[in-house]
NUFITOR-19588 format. One line per field, with one value per residue (C-alpha): x, y, z; chain. Coordinates in nm, 3 decimals, decimal comma, padded with zeros to 5 digits, always signed. Layout:
N
X = [X  ...]
Y = [Y  ...]
Z = [Z  ...]
milum = [A  ...]
# end
This chain:
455
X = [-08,106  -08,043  -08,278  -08,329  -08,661  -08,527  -08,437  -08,775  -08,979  -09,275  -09,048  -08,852  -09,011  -09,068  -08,792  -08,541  -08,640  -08,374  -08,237  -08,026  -07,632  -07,356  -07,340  -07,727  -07,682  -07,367  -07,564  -07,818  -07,566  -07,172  -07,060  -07,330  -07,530  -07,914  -08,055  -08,292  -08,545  -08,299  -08,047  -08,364  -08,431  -08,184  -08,255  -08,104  -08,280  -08,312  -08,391  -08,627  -08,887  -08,941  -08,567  -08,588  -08,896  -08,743  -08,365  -08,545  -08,793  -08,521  -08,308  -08,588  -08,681  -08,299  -08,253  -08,590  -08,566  -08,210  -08,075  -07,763  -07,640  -07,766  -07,543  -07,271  -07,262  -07,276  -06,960  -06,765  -06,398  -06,101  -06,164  -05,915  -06,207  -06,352  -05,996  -05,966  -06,319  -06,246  -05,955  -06,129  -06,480  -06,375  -06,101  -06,011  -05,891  -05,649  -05,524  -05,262  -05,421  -05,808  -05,813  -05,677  -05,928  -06,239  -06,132  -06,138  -06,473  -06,582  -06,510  -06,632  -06,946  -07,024  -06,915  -07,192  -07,470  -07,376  -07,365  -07,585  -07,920  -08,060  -07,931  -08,006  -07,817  -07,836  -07,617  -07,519  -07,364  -07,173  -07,143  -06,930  -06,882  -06,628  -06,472  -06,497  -06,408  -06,382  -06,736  -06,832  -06,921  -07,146  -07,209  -07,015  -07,104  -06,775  -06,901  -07,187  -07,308  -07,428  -07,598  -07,619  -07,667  -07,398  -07,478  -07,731  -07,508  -07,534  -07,238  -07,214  -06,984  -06,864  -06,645  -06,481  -06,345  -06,206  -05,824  -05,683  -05,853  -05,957  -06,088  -06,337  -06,482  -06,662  -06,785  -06,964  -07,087  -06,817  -06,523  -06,553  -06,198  -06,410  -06,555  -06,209  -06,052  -06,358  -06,297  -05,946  -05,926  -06,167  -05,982  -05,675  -05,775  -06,098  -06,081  -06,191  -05,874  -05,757  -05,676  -05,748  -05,514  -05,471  -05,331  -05,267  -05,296  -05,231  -05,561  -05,469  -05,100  -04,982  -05,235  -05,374  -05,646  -05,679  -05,830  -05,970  -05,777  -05,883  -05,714  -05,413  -05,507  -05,161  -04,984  -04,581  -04,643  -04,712  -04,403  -04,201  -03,805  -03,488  -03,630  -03,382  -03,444  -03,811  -03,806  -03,583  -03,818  -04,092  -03,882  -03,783  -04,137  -04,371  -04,207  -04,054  -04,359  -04,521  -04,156  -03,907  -03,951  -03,888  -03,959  -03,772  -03,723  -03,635  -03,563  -03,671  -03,453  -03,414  -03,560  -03,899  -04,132  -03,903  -04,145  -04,138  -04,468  -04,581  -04,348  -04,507  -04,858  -04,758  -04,652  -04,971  -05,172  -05,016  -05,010  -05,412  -05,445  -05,281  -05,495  -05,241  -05,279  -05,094  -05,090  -04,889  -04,772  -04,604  -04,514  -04,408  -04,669  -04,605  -04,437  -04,541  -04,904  -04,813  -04,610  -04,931  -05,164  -04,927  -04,867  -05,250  -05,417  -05,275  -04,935  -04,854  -04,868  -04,664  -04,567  -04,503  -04,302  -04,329  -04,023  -03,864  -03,633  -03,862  -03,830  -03,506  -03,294  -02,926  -02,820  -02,498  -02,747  -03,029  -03,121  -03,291  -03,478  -03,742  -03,524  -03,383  -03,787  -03,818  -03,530  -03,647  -03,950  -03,824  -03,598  -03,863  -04,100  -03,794  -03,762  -04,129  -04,291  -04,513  -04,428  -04,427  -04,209  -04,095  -04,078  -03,906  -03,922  -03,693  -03,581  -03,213  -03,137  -02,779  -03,024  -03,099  -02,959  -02,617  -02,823  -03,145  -02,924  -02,655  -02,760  -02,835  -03,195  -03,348  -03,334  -03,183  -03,183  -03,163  -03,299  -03,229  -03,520  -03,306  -03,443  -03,672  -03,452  -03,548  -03,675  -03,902  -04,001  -04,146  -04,303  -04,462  -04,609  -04,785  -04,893  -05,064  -05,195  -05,297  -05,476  -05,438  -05,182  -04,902  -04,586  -04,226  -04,145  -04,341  -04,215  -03,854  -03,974  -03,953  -03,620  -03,326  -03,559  -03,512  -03,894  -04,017  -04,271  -04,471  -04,402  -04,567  -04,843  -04,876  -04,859  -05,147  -05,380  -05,232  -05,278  -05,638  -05,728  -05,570  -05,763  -06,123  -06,054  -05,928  -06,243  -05,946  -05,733  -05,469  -05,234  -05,282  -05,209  -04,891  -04,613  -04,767  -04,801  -04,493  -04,369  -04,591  -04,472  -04,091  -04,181  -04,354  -04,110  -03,786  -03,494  -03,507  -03,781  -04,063  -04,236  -04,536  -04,902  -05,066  -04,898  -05,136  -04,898  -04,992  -05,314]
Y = [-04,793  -04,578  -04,385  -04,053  -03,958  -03,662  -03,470  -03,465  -03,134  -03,269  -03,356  -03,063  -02,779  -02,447  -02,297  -02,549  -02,575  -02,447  -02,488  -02,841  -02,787  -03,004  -03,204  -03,322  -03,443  -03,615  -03,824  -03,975  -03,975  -03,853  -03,705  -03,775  -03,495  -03,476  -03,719  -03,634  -03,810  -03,958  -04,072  -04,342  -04,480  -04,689  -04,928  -05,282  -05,527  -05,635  -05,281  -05,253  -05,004  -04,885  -04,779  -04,604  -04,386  -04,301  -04,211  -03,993  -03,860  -03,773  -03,631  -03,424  -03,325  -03,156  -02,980  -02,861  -02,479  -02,458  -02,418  -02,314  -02,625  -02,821  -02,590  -02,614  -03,036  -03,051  -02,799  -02,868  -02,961  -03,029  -02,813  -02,918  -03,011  -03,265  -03,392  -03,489  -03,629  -03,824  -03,975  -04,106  -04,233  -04,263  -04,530  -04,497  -04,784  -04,671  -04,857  -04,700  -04,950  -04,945  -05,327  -05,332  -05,050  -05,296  -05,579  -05,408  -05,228  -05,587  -05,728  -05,441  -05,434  -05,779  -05,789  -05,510  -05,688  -06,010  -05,847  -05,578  -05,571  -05,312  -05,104  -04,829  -04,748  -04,388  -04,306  -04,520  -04,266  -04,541  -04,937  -05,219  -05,524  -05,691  -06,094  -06,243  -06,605  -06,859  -06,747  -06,581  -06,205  -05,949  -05,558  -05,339  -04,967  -04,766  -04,417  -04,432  -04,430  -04,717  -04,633  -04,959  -05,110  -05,346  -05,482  -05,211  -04,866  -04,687  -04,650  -04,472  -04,608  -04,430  -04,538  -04,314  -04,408  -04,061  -04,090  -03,901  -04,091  -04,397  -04,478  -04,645  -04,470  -04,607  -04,364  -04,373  -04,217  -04,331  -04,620  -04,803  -05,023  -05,325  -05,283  -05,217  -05,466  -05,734  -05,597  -05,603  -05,979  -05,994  -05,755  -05,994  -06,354  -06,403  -06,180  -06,334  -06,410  -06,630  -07,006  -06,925  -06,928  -06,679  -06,498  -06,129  -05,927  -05,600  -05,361  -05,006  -04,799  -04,988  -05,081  -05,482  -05,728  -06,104  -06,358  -06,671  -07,023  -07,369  -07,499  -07,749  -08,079  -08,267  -08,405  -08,445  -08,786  -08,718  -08,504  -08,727  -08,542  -08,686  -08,779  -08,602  -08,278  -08,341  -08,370  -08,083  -07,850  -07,969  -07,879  -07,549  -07,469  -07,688  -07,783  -07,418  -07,292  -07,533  -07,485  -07,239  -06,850  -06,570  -06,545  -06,784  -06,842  -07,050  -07,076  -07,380  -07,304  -07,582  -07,592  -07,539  -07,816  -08,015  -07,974  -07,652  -07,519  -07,886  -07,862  -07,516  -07,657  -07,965  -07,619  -07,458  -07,787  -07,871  -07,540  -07,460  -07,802  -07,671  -07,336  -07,129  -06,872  -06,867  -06,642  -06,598  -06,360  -06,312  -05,926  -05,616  -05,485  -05,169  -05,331  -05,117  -05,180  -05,584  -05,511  -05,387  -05,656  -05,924  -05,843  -05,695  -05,996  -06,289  -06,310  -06,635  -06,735  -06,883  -06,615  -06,789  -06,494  -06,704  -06,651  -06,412  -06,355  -06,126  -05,840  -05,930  -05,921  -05,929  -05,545  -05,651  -05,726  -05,468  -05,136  -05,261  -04,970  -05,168  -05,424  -05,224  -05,123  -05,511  -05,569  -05,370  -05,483  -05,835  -05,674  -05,510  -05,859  -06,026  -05,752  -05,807  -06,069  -06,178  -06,523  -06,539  -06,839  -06,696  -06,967  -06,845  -06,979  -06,916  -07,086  -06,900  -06,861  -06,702  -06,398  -06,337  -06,035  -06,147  -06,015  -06,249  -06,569  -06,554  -06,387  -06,579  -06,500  -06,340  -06,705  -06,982  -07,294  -07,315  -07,622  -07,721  -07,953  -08,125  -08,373  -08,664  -09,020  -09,281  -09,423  -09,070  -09,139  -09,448  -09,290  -08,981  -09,235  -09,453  -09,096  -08,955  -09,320  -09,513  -09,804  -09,771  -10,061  -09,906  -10,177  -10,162  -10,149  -09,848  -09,678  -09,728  -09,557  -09,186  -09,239  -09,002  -08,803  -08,492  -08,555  -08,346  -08,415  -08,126  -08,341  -08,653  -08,486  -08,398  -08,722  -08,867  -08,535  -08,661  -09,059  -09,013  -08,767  -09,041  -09,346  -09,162  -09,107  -09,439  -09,555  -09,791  -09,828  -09,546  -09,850  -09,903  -09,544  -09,515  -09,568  -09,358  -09,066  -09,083  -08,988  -08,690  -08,548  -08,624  -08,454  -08,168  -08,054  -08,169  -07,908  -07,950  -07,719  -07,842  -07,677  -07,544  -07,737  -08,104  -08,418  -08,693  -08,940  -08,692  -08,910]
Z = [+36,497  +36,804  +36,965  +36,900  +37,014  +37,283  +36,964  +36,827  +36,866  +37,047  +37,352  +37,396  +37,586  +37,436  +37,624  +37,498  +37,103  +36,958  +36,593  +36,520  +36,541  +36,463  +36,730  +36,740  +36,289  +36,410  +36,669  +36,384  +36,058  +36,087  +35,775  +35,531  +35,315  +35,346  +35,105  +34,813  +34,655  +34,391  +34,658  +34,781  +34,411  +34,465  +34,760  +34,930  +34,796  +35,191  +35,342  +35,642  +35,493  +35,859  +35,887  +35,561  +35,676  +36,029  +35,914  +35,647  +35,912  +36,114  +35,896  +35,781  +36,155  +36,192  +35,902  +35,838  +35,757  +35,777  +35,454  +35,589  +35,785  +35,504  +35,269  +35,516  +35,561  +35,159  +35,124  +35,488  +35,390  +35,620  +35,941  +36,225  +36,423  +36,196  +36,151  +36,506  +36,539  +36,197  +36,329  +36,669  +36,482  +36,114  +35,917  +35,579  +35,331  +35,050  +34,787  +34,500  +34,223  +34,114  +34,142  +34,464  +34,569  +34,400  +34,601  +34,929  +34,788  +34,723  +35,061  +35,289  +35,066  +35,092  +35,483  +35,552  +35,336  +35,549  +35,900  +35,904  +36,124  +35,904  +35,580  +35,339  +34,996  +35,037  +34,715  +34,406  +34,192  +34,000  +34,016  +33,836  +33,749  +33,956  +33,905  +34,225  +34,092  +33,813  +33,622  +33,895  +33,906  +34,046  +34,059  +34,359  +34,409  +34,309  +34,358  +34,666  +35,014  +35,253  +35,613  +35,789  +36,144  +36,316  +36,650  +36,708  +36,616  +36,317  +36,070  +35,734  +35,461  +35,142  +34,883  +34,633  +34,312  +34,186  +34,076  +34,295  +34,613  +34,598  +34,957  +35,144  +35,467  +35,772  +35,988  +36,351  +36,646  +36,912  +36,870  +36,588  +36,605  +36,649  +36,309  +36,195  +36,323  +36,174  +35,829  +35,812  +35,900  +35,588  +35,350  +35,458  +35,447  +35,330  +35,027  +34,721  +34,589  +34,902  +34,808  +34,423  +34,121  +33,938  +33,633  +33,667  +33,293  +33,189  +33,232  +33,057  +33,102  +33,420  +33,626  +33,577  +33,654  +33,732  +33,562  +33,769  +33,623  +33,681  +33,950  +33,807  +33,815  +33,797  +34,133  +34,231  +34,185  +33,798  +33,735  +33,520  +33,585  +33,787  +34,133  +34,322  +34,157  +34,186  +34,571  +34,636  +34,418  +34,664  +34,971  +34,837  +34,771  +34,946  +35,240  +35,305  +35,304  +35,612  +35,805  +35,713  +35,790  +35,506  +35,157  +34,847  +34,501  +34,269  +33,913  +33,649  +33,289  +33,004  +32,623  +32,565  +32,602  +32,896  +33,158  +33,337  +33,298  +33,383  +33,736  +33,812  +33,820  +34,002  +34,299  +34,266  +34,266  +34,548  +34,703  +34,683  +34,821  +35,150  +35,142  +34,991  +34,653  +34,391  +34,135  +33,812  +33,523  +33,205  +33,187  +33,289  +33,554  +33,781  +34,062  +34,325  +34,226  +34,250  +34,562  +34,725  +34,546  +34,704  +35,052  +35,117  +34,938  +34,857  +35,064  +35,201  +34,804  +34,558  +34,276  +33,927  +33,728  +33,359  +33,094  +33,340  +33,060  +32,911  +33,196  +33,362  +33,063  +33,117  +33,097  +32,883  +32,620  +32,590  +32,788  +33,025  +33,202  +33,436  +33,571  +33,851  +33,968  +33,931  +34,142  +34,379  +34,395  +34,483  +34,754  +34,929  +34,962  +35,077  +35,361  +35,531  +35,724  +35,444  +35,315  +34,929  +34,679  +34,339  +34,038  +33,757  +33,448  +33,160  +32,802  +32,816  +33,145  +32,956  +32,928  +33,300  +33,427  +33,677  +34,000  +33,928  +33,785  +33,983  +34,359  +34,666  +34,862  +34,576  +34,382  +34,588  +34,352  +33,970  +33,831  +33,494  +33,284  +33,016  +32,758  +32,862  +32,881  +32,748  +33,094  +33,111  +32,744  +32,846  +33,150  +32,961  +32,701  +32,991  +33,118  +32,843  +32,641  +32,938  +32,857  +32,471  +32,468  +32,355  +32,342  +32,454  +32,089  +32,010  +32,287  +32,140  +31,840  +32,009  +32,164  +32,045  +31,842  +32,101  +32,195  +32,516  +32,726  +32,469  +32,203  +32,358  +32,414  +32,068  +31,969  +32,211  +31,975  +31,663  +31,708  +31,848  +31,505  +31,317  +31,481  +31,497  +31,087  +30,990  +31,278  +31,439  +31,789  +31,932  +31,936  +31,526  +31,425  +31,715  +31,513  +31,209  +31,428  +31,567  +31,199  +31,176  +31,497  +31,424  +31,052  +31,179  +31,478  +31,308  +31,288  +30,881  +30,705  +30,557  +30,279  +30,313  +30,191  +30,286  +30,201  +30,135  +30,377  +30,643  +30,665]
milum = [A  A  A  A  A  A  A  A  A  A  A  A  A  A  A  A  A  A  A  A  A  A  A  A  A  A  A  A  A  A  A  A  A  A  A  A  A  A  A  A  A  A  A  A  A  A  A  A  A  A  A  A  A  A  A  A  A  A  A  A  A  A  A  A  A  A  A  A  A  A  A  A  A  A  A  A  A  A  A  A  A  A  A  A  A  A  A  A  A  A  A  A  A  A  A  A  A  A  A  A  A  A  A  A  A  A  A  A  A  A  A  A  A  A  A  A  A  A  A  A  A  A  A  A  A  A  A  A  A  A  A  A  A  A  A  A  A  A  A  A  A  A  A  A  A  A  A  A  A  A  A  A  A  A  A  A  A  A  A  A  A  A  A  A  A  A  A  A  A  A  A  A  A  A  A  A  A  A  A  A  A  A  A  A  A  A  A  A  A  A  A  A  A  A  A  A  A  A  A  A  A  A  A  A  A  A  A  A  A  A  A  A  A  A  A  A  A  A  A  A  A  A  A  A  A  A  A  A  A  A  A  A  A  A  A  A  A  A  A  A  A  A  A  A  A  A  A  A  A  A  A  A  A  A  A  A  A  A  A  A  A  A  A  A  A  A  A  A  A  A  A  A  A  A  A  A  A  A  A  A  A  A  A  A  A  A  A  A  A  A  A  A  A  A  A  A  A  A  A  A  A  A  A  A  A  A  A  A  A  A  A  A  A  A  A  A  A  A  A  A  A  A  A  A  A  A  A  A  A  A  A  A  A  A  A  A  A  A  A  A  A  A  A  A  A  A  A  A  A  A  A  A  A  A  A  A  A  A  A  A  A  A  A  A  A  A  A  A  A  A  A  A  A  A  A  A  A  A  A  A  A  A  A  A  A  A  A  A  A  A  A  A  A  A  A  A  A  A  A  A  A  A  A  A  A  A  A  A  A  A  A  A  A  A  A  A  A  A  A  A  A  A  A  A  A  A  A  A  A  A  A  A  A  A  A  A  A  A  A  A  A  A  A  A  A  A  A  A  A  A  A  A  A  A  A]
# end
């Protein structure tokens, strides 16, 4: 804490006391109000008691019998003045979304509880919980005030959630682009959402939230597709990311089940392995909101925009309202420096609006999944019933029976609930689930109730 002691009454002579002005509560605390006995119930849990009791002594020491600066630094608004001194000694983070304005609260809260020499919670007038990972979560101050020491000067820090400004403030007494510049590499790329994957969900009218995944655990090497499509998809994804400038995106379409979901988390497997974030979503979202979320947070990232059919609906078809915000949206990431890859995934890629299926930069290759072969068939099965012994001949059994790779899966469920309840092998109980599954997801109906050769 800086030294004050020359503004203290026993060292001024009597022909020099004079009452405290501006200037002299800007040297110990810039643009805070005189705290109360509430303000200091809530305290750091790693406060320096003697701090405490000499900021409060101080404070005391200035305003002491002046009611009306004390009236006047609780109700000062927007003089010109302040403005300019503001701009020199003050920054400001904005955000236009309250989860964008938590994660910067998060980041400058936990970057002052890190770096700080000495600090005092001056005002909590509201906390929440924030996510900051997968299970992970702790309490930020939303509402509140934070006086705190950083390479021996005094700074003040307030965050505001009101709706009409959310901000966070750090004031001080002189240049302060250091500190600036030290949080903004934070806010940028050590945020908590750096090198994580993510989903991103609606959270009330517009505004949205993420939702810490498990990081994929499947690898290139496991995507069972053609082997020519399979390496381009990593060079248009992948490999443009390590060498080629600008923004892409690409779009996976085929029937359900063929392996697009299974391709996208091959990408973001791969991707967090190289330190990048990834992030995905299934819905409409206000896209200037995910603009800003993107580029502040998580941008270079992949982007995984899932059944893309379901906001960029052909406009022959429906009335399509959003799609032109959407496109937009898209236009304006493609138009900064921030590197982000879009995977799109759709089921009827006949539904895609003309300027997402059909224009160059916005989505630069369309890859279609079709049904697995029977070479892939055989692949899938050694994939999901390895070392169960499953023979040449019972692989034969799933071929032209339009089985995906969902379907295969299914059947490595279904034969091990068969083998724990007839207490016998995977490999004995094979060929009888392979029934079951061709039953069950056949294009005929089946009527509704248990059959007893279901067992």
């Amino acid at each position: 804490m800086e030294n004050h002691d020359e503004l203290s009454p026993d060292n001024l002579s009597a022909d020099s006391k004079r009452e405290p002005n501006e200037d002299d509560f800007n040297a110990i605390a810039p643009d805070i109000d005189k705290p109360n006995e509430d303000d200091f119930d809530d305290i750091a849990p790693d406060i320096d008691d003697e701090l405490y009791k000499k900021i409060e002594r101080e404070l005391d020491e200035l305003l002491d019998g002046d009611d009306e600066m004390r009236h006047w630094r609780r109700t000062r608004r927007g003089k010109d003045d302040d403005d300019a001194r503001l701009q020199r000694n003050a920054y400001t983070w904005t955000a236009e979304g309250q989860y964008s304005h938590y994660i910067i609260s998060f980041v400058i809260q936990r970057f002052i509880k890190q770096a700080q020499e000495d600090m005092i919670v001056l005002r909590r007038e509201s906390s929440a919980e924030f996510v900051f990972g997968y299970q992970q979560k702790t309490s930020i101050i939303v509402n509140g005030t934070i006086v705190f020491v950083y390479r021996g000067r005094a700074f003040v820090y307030t965050v505001s959630t009101e709706m009409d400004a959310l901000s966070n403030t750090i004031t001080g007494n002189g240049d302060i682009d250091e500190l600036v510049e030290r949080i903004n590499y934070e806010i940028k790329w050590n945020n908590p959402l750096r090198n994580k994957h993510i989903q991103l969900v609606p959270s009330g009218r517009s505004e949205y939230e993420c939702l810490f995944k498990k990081p994929p655990v499947i690898s290139f090497d496991d995507l069972i597709c053609d082997p020519e499509m399979k390496a381009d998809i990593f060079d248009q994804t992948i490999l443009h990311f390590e060498h080629i400038e600008g923004n892409n995106g690409i779009i996976l379409h085929g029937r359900p089940g063929t392996g697009k979901s299974l391709c996208c988390q091959a990408i973001i497997a791969e991707a967090l392995k190289r330190g990048y974030s990834t992030c995905f979503l299934t819905t409409r979202v206000d896209y200037s909101l995910l603009n800003e979320f993107l580029t502040k947070f998580l941008a270079p990232c992949i982007v995984v925009l899932e059944d893309i059919d379901s906001f960029g609906e052909s406009r022959r078809h429906v009335l399509n309202s959003s799609l032109a915000n959407f496109l937009q949206f898209l236009s304006g990431l493609y138009e900064n420096d921030d590197k982000i890859v879009f995977i799109a995934t759709t089921n009827y890629i006949e539904h895609l609006d003309d300027a997402i299926a059909d224009r160059p930069v916005r989505f630069n290759r369309k890859y279609k999944f079709e049904l697995p072969s029977p070479r892939e068939i055989d692949q899938l099965i050694d994939l999901y019933f390895k070392d169960e012994g499953i023979t040449a001949a019972q692989k034969a059994k799933c071929y032209n029976k339009g089985f995906t790779g969902s379907h295969v899966k299914e059947l490595q469920r279904t034969a091990r609930l068969l083998a724990f309840k007839h207490e016998t092998s995977v490999a004995q109980v094979f060929d009888k689930a392979v029934e079951v599954v061709s039953r069950n997801f056949s294009t005929g109906e089946r009527k509704a109730g248990f059959r007893y050769d279901d067992e």
